[in-house]
N, C-alpha and C positions, 0 to 999 in steps of 0.2 A: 594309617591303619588305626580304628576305633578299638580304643581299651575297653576290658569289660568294668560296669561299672563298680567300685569298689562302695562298700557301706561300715560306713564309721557309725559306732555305735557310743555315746555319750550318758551315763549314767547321771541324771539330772535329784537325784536322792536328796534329800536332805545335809547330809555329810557333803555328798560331790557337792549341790548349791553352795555350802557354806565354804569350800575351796576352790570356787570359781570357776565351777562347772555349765554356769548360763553365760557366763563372758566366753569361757571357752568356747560353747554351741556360735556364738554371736560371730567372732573372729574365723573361726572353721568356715562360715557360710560363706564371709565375705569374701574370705581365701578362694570359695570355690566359684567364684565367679570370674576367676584369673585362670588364662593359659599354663598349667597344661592341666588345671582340674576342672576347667570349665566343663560342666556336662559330663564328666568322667567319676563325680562323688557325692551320694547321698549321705545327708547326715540325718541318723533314727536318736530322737531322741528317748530315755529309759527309765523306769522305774527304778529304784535301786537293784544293785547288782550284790548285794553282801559281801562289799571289798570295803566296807565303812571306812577303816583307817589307813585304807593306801588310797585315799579322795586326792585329787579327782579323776576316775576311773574311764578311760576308753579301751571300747573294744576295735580292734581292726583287722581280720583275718585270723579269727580264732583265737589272736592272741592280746591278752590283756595286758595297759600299757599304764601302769599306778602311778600315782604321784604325780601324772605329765604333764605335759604344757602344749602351749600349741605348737612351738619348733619342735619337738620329740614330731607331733602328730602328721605337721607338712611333710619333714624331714622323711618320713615311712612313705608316705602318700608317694612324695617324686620319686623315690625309688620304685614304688611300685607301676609308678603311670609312665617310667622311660622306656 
């Protein structure tokens, strides 16, 4: 059964940049090229979000996930994609 796709939303701002918010985009992508997010996640990348000091800022179903990393961001993703 095909998941709907989910869209990760990356806040690539100045701030999120300077907290590793293009390494983030980078690793997100590679992730998504593995079972079981192959074809199941878009990653949009963003203008800033006015979350400046909780960088690096992703959004993932409406909800904003500050400070994260990309284990926080897989971690959401397989919960949502089993």
């Amino acid at each position: 059964m095909r998941h709907k796709r989910e869209l990760i939303f990356v806040c690539t701002g100045s701030d999120c940049k300077k907290a590793g918010a293009k390494g983030l985009c980078k690793e997100l992508k590679e992730s998504f090229k593995k079972s079981p997010m192959k074809g199941n996640c878009k990653l949009i990348q963003t203008k800033c979000l006015d979350h400046c000091k909780s960088a690096p800022v992703v959004i993932l179903d409406d909800h904003f996930y500050k400070k994260t990393n990309l284990d926080q961001i897989l971690n959401e993703l397989e919960k949502k994609l089993k």
